[in-house]
N, C-alpha and C positions, 0 to 999 in steps of 0.2 A: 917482278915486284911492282904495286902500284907507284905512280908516282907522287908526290906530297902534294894534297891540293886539301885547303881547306875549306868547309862548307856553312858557311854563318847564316843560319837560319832563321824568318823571322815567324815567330810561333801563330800571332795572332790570327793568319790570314786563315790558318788550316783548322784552326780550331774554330773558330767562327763556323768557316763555311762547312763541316762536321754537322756541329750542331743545328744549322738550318736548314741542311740538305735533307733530313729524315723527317716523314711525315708522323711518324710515329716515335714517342724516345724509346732508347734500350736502357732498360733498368738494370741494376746490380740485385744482386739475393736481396737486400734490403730495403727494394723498393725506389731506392736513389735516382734520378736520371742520371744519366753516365754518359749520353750521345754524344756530349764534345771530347768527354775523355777518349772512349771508342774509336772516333774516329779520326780525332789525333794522335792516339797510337795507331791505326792503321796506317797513314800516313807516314807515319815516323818508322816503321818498320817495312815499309813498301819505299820508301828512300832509302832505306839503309840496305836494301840487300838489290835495289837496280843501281845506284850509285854509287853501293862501295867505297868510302870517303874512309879516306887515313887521317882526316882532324875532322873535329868538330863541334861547333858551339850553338845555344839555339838564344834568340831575345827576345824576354818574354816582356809584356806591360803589365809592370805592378799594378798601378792604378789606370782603369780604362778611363778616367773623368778629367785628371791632372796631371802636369808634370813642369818643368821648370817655364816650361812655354807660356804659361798661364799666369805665373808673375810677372811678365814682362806684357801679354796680349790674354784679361782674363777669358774673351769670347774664343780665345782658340778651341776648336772644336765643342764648344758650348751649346750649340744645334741639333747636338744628335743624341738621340735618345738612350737614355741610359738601359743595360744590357740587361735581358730577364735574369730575376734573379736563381735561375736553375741553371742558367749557364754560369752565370757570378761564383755558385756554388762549385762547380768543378774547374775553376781555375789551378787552384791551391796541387790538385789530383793532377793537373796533367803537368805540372811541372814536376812533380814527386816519379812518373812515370818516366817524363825526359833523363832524369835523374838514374832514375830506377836503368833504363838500358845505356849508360852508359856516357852519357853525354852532356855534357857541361850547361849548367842552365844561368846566365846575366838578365837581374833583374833590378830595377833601384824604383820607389816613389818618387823620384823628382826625374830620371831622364826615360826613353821610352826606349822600346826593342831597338827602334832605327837607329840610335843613339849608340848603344852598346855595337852593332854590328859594324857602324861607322867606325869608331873604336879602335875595333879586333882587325880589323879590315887597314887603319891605317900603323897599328904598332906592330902588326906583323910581317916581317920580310919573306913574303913566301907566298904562293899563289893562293887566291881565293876569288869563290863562288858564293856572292850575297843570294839566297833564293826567298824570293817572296812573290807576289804580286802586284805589291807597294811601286807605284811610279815614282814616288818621291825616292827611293833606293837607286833609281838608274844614274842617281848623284855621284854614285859611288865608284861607277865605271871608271877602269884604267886602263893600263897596258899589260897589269897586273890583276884586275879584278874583274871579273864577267857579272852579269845578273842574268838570273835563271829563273824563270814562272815556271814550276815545274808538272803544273797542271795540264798547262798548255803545253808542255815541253817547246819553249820556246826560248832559247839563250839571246845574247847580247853583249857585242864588244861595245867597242867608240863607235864604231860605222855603224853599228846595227841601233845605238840609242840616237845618232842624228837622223839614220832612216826614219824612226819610229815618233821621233819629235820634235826633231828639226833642229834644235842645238845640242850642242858638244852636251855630255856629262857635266862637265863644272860648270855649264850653263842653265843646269836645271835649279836652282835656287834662283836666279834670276829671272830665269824665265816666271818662275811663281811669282817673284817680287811684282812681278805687271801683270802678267795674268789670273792670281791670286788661286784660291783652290775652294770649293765648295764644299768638298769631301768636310777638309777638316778647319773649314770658316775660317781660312787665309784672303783678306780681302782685297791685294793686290789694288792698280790702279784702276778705278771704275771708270768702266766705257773701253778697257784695252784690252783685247781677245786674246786668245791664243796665235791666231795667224796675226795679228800688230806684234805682239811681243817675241814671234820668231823671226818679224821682218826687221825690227830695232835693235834684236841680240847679234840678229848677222849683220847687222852695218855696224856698231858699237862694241861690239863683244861682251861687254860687262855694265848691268846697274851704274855702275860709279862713274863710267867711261859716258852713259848716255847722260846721264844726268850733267856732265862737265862741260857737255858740247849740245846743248840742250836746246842752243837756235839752230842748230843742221835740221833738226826732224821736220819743218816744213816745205823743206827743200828736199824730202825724198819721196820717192816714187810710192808711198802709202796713201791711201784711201784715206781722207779727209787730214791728212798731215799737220795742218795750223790745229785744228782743233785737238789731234791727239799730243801736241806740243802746249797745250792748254790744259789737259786733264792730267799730263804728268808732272805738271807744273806745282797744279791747286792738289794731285798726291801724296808727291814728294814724301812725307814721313810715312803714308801707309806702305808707298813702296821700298823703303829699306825696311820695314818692320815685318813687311811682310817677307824679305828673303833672309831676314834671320828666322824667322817661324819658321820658315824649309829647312834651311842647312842643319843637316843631319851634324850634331855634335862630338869632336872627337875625343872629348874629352870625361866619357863615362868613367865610372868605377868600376874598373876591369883592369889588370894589369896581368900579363901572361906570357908565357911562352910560347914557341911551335907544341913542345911536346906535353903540357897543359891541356892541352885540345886534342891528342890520341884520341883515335876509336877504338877500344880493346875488346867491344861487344858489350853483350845487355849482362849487368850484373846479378846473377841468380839470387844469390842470398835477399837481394833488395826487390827484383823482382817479381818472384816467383808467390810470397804474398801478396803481393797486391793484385794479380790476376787472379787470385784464388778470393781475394775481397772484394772485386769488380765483378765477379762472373765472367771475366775473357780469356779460360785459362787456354780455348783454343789457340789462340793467336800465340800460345807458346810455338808452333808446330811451324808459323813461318819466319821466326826469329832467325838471322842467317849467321851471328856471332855469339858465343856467350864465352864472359870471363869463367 
């Protein structure tokens, strides 16, 4: 018997890189592009029968443009360009499919996928696997909780997210707080790197801890030290604001059990039309569970 391990997936990564990986789209009978749906159920079904997973939840982003982040920080990921509308169009579909085989879809307009998996991840007592390729998720890392890029098949405990970045897991919101984030217009303290803000988390541990002791940082062994005790100084508010933009929220609207999150396999009744409405009725053939 497998052992209970749940699998909190974050949708957006797979469906994106789906739909930009094909030079060509795959249309449905009707003409539709369908490449993100396609290839996020290919995805979602080539995980579910190498991974075999007794729970499971996926989090999707309602809105690709806002979310509660943007009332507090409106330029939070403000920079980036909004998403063709042929992919906008089969959003809606690939959560109907997640659905469709079986598996619990969290989604809200105000919090985002990271949000929910945060969530599920800390109200549940029992082991879990955040899988994405979001950096900002290695937040999540426990003693209980691994992160998995499943692309790369490349896992992650506590040791493996300090190898990979230099601070603990409950250091990566802080680590952003100073080192900010481009991805998703986190401006963090300007002028302070990545390798400044891994040398100042391991002498300080915490945002709150440097900031208290905030005349030590010229007196340590960093590259130009008075000045970077100057830039966090004239900071200060972009650097908390920006490690609340990181911190993944645990407080989505998700409320649930272990057995909530069962995998009983892809449900036919709900299925088995919409692959016959997509054009993918092959992909019934490597379905590896049906209720």
């Amino acid at each position: 018997m497998l052992s209970t391990m749940v699998h909190l997936i974050d949708a957006s990564p797979y469906i994106f890189r789906a739909y930009f990986a094909l030079r060509e789209p795959i249309r449905d009978p009707a003409g539709r592009d369908v490449s993100a749906i396609y290839g996020f159920l290919g995805f979602l079904v080539r995980f579910l029968r190498e991974q075999e997973p007794t729970h499971l939840a996926l989090g999707f982003d309602k809105s690709l443009t806002t979310s509660f982040r943007n009332e507090i920080y409106p330029a939070y990921k403000a920079q980036r360009p909004l998403p063709p509308p042929d992919l906008v169009a089969q959003l809606e579909d690939c959560e109907r499919v997640a659905t469709a085989m079986g598996v619990r879809v969290f989604q809200d307009i105000r919090y985002e996928a990271d949000d929910f998996l945060a969530t599920l991840a800390a109200q549940l007592n029992a082991p879990c696997t955040v899988v994405s390729n979001d950096k900002d998720l290695a937040q999540l890392v426990s003693e209980r909780v691994t992160w998995f890029d499943f692309a790369k098949d490349l896992r992650y405990d506590i040791d493996g997210v300090v190898a990979k970045f230099g601070v603990r897991p409950d250091q990566i919101p802080d680590f952003l707080g100073l080192a900010g984030d481009s991805v998703d217009n986190i401006p963090g303290v300007k002028g302070v790197g990545q390798k400044t803000a891994v040398a100042l988390l391991n002498h300080f541990g915490t945002l709150e801890a440097l900031y208290e002791r905030l005349e030590e940082v010229p007196g340590l062994a960093i590259r130009g030290a008075k000045s970077v005790r100057d830039k966090l100084a004239r900071d200060k508010d972009n650097a908390f604001l920006s490690k609340t933009l990181a911190t993944a929220a645990t407080d989505a609207p998700a409320r649930v059990t272990l057995d909530d999150l069962r995998w009983d396999g892809a449900v036919r009744e709900k299925l088995d039309p919409l692959l016959d409405t997509l054009g993918f009725g092959r992909i019934r053939d490597r379905i590896a569970r049906w209720q």
